[in-house]
DOSE-545381 format. One line per field, with one value per residue (C-alpha): residue number from 1; chain; residue in one letter; z, x, y. Coordinates in pm, 1 decimal, decimal comma. Layout:
# residues N
k = c(NUM|...)
c = c(A|...)
r = c(A|...)
z = c(Z|...)
x = c(X|...)
y = c(Y|...)
//
This chain:
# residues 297
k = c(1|2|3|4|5|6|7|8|9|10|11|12|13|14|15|16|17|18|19|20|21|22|23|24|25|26|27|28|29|30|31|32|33|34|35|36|37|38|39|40|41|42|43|44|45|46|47|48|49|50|51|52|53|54|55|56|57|58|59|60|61|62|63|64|65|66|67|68|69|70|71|72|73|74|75|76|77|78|79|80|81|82|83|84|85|86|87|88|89|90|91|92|93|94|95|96|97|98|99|100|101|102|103|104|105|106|107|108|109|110|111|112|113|114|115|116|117|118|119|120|121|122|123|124|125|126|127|128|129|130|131|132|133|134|135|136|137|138|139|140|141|142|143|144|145|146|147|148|149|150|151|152|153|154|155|156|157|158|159|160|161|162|163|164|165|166|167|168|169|170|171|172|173|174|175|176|177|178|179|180|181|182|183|184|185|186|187|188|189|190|191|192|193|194|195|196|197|198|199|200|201|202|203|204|205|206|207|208|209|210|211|212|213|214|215|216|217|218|219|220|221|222|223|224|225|226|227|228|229|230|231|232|233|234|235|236|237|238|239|240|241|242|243|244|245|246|247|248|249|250|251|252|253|254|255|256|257|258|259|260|261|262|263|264|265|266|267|268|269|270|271|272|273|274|275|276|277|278|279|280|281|282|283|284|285|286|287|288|289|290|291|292|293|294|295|296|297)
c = c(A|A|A|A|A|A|A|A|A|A|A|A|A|A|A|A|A|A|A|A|A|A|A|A|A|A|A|A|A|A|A|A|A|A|A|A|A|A|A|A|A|A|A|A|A|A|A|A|A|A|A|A|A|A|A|A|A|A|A|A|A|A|A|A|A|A|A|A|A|A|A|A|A|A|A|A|A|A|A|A|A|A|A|A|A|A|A|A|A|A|A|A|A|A|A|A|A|A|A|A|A|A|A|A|A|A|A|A|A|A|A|A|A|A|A|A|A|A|A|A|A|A|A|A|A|A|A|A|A|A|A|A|A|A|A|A|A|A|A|A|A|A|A|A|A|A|A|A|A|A|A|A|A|A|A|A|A|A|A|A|A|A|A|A|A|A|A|A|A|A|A|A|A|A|A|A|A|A|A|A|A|A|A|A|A|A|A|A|A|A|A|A|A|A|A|A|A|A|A|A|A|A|A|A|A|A|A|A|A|A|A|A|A|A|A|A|A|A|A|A|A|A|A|A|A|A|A|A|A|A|A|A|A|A|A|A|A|A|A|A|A|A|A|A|A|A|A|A|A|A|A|A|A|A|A|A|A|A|A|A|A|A|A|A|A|A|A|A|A|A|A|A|A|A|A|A|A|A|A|A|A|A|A|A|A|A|A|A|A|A|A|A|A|A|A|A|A)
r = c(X|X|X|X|X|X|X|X|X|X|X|X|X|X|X|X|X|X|X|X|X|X|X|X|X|X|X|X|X|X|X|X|X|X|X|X|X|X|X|X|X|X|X|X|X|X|X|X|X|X|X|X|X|X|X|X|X|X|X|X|X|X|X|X|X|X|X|X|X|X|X|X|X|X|X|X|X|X|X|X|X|X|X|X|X|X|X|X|X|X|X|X|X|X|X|X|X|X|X|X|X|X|X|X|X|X|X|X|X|X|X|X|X|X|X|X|X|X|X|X|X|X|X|X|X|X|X|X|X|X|X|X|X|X|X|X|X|X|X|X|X|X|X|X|X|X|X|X|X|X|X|X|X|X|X|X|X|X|X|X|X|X|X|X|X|X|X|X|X|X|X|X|X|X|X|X|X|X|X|X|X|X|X|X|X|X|X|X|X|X|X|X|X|X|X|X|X|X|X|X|X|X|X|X|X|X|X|X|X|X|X|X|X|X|X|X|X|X|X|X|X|X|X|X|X|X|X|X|X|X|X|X|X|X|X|X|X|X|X|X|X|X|X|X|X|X|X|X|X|X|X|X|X|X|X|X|X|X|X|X|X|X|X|X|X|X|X|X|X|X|X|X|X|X|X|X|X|X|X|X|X|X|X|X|X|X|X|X|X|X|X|X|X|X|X|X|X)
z = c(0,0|-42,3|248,4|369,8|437,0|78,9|-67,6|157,0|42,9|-331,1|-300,0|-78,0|-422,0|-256,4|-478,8|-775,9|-867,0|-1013,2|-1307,7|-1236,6|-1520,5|-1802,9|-1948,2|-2169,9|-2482,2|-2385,7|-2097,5|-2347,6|-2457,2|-2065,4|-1977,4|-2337,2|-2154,0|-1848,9|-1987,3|-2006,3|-2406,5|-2518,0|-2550,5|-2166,2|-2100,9|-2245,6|-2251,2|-2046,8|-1688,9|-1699,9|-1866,3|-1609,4|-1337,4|-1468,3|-1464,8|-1149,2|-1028,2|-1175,8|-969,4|-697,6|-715,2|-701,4|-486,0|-181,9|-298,0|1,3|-188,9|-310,4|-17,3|40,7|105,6|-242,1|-439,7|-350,1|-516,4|-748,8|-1006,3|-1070,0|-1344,4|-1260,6|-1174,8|-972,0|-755,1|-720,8|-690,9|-312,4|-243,2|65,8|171,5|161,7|-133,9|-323,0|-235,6|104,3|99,1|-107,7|148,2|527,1|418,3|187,6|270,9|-117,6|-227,5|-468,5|-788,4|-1021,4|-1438,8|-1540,2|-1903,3|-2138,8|-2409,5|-2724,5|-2982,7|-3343,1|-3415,1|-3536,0|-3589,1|-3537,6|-3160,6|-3024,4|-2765,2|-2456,8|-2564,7|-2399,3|-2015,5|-1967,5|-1632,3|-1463,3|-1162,7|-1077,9|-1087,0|-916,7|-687,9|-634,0|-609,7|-317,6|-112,4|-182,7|-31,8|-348,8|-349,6|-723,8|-1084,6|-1433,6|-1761,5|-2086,7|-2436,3|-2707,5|-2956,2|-3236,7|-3440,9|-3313,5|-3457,8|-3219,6|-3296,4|-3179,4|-2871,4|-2752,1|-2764,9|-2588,1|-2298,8|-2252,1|-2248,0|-1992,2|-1764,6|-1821,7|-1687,5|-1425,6|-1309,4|-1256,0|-1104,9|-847,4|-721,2|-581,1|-356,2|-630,0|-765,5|-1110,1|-1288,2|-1658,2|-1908,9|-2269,1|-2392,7|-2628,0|-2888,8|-2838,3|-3239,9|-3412,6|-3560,9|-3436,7|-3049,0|-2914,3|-3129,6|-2989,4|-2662,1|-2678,6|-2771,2|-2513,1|-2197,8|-2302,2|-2318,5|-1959,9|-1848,6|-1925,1|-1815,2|-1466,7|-1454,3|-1464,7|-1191,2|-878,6|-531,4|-412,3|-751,1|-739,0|-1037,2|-1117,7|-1452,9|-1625,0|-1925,1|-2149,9|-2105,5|-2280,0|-2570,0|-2361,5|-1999,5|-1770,4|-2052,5|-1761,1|-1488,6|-1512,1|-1447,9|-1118,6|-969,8|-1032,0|-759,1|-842,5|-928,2|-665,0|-867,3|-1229,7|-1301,4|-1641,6|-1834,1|-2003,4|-2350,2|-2491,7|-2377,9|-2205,3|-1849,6|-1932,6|-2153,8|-1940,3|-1601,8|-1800,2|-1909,0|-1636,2|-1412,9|-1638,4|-1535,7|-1186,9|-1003,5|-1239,4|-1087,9|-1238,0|-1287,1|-1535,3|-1640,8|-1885,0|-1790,0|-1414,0|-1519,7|-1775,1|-1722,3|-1507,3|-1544,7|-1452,9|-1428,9|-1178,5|-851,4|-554,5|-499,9|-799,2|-899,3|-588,4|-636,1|-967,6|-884,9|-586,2|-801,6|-1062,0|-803,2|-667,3|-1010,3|-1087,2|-752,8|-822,3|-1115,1|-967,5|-671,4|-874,8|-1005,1)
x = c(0,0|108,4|234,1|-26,5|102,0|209,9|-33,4|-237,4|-27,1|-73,9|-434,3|-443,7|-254,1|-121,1|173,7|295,3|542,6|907,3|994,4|1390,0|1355,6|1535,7|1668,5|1933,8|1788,9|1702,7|1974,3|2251,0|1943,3|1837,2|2218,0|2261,6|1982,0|2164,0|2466,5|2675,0|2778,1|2808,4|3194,0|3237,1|3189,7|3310,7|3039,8|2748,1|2913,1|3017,6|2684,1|2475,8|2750,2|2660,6|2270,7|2301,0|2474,3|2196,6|1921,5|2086,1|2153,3|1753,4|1696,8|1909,1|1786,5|1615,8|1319,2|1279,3|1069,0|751,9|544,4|505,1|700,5|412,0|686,7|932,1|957,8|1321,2|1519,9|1653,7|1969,4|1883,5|1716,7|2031,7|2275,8|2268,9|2189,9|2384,9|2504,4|2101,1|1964,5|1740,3|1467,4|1493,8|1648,2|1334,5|1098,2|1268,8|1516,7|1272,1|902,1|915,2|735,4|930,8|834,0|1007,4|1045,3|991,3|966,6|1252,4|1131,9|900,9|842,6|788,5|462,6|175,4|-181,6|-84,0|87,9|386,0|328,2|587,1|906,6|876,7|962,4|1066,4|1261,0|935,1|882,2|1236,2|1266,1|954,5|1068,1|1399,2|1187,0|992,4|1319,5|1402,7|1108,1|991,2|608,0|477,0|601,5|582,0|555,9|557,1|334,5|259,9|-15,7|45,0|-265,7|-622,5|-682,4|-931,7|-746,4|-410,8|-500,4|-715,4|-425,8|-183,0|-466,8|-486,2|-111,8|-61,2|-330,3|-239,0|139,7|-14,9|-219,5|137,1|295,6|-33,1|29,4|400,0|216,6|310,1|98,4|141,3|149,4|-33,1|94,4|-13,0|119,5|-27,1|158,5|97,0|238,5|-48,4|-359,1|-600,1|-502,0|-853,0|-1013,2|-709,0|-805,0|-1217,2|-1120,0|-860,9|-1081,1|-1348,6|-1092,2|-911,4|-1246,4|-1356,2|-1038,5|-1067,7|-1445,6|-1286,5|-1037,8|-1114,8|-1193,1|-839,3|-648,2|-538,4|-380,2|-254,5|-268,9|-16,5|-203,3|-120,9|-243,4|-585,6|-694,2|-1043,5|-1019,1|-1104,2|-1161,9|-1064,7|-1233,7|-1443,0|-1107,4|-994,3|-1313,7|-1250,5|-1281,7|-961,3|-732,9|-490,7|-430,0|-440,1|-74,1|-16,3|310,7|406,8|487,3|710,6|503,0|680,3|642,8|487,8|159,5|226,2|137,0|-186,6|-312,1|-298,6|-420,3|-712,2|-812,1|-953,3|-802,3|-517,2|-148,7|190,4|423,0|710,4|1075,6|1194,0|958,5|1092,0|1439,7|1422,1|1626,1|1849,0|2235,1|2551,3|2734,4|2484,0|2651,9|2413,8|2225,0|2140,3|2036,8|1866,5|1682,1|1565,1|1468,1|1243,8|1085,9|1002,6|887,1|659,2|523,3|450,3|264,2|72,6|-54,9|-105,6|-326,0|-541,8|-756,6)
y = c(0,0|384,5|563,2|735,3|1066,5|1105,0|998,1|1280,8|1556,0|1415,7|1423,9|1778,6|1921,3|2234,7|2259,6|2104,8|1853,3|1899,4|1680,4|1605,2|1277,9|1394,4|1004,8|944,8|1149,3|1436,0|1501,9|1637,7|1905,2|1972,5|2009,4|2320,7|2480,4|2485,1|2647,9|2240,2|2207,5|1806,2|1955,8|1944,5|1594,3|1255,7|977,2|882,9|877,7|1192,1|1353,7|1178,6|1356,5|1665,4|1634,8|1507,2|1800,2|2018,4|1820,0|1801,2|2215,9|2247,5|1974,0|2145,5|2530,7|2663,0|2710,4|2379,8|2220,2|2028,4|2380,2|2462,2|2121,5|1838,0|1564,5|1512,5|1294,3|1115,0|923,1|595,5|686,5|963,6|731,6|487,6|849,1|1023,8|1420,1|1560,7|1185,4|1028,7|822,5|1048,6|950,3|962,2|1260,9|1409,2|1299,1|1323,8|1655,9|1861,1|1620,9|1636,6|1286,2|1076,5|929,1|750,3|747,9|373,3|387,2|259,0|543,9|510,6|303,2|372,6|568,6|334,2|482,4|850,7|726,8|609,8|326,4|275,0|19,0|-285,4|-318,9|-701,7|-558,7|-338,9|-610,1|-569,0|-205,4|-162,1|-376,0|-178,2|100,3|88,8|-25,0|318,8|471,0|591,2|636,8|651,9|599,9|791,2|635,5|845,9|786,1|996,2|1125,4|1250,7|1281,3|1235,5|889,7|707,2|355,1|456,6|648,0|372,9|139,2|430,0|397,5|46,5|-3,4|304,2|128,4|-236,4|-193,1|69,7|-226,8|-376,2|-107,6|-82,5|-456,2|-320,1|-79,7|236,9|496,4|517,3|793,8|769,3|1008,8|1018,7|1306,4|1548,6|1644,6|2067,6|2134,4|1897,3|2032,7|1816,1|1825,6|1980,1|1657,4|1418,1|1553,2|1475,6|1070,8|1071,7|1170,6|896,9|656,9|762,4|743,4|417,7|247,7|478,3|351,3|-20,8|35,0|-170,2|40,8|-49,7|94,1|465,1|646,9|970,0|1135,1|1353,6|1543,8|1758,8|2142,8|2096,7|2379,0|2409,7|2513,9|2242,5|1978,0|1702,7|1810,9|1498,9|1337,1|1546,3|1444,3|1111,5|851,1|659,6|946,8|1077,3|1394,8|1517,2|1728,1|1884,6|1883,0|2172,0|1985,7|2279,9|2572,0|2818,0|2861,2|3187,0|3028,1|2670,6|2873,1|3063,9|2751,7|2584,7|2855,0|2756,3|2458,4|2408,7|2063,4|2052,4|2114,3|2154,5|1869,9|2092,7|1976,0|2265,3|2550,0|2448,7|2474,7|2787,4|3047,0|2818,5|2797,3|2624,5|2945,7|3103,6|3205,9|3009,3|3325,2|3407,9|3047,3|3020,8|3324,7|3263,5|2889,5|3037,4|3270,8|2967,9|2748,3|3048,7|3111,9|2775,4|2733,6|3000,2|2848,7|2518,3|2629,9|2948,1|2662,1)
//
């Protein structure tokens, strides 16, 4: 079962949560924005040093606690790295009462019907498994749409919930993200077929499965409300898909029930070169904005 006190704050929503997940493709990209050029590292090791460092930087900013960051979710190897001497996880939860989630997808596969489905994740038991040793309370899994073609997004659905159905019998809240693509034309129509299929698969949920959902910022205000008031969701958090933080916090201020779960539009703006007072500074007036949004619901 979920710890109960997390799963509290998850469901009070006062705050949003702090997407820290970047994997293996898009970390050289998260570490340009923060001022790191592929030219300053050699390999894997040390570009996974690097974005460490970053996370760990906003992890231990004073700003960066459990009053106005709800959770935060982490990459694999984030999880298995320490902040300040404590496993990650713990130290997100007993140092900063920031609750942990983890990133358990192994990326995308090719798109099929207008989506692209999650790869294959022989290894989930294990990690999951591996997971809640380390006091981590949820996971996050990522799909895409890409065109609003009812065939493909009800397979993105089905596979989101059938391997959240897995993650729920380890005592984790999963997290089910199927992304909307914000640069298609058809998103607003993508979006109608994709709340009547969340719905039906939340409708078939058992009383003792919980689920979160991690949704695109939808083209009509409150479009998932139906969703937030959902018996078996935890908490509906938007991702800011490529919006800036500027539009990502107007939309979402938008939508009643819906908080923030960012990566870039937390980290914009953010750099390497910083001096701790400035970066801290400018990562407590992010985290202040993006509250703002998440609570003016």
């Amino acid at each position: 079962m979920p710890d109960q006190k997390q799963l509290d704050k998850i469901k009070a929503g006062q705050g949003f949560i702090a997407a820290l997940d970047q994997s293996g493709g898009s970390t050289p990209k998260a570490l340009r924005l923060y001022g790191v050029e592929e030219n300053a590292y050699s390999g894997d090791d040390e570009m996974f040093d690097l974005i460490h460092g970053m996370r760990s930087r906003i992890a231990q900013a004073p700003a960066f606690t459990g009053d106005k960051v709800v959770g935060a979710i982490l990459f694999e190897l984030t999880m298995d790295r320490e902040i300040a001497g404590k496993p990650t996880a713990t130290y997100m939860w007993e140092e900063r009462g920031v609750v942990p989630f983890l990133k358990v997808d192994k990326g995308l596969a090719d798109e099929e019907n207008g989506v692209q489905v999650m790869k294959p994740m022989p290894e989930l038991d294990a990690l999951c498994g591996r997971a809640v040793k380390a006091g981590v309370f949820g996971t996050k899994m990522r799909s895409v749409i890409n065109a609003a073609n009812p065939e493909g997004i009800k397979a993105i659905v089905e596979q989101q919930f059938e391997v959240g159905k897995q993650i729920i019998a380890h005592g984790l809240v999963p997290i089910i993200e199927p992304e909307v693509n914000i640069s298609i034309a058809d998103k607003a129509e993508a979006e109608d077929i994709l709340l009547g299929e969340l719905k039906a698969q939340l409708d078939a949920l058992t009383d003792d499965q919980t689920v979160m959902l991690k949704l695109t910022l939808p083209e009509t205000a409150n479009h998932y409300k139906p969703l937030v008031n959902h018996p078996r969701v935890a908490s509906v958090v938007a991702l800011s898909g490529g919006y800036s933080r500027e539009e990502a916090n107007a939309r979402l201020s938008q939508n009643s029930g819906m908080i923030a779960s960012f990566s870039r539009a937390l980290t914009e703006g953010l750099s390497a070169q910083q001096s701790d007072d400035a970066f801290n500074d400018m990562i407590a007036d992010t985290i202040d904005s993006i509250y703002e949004a998440s609570i003016s619901g």
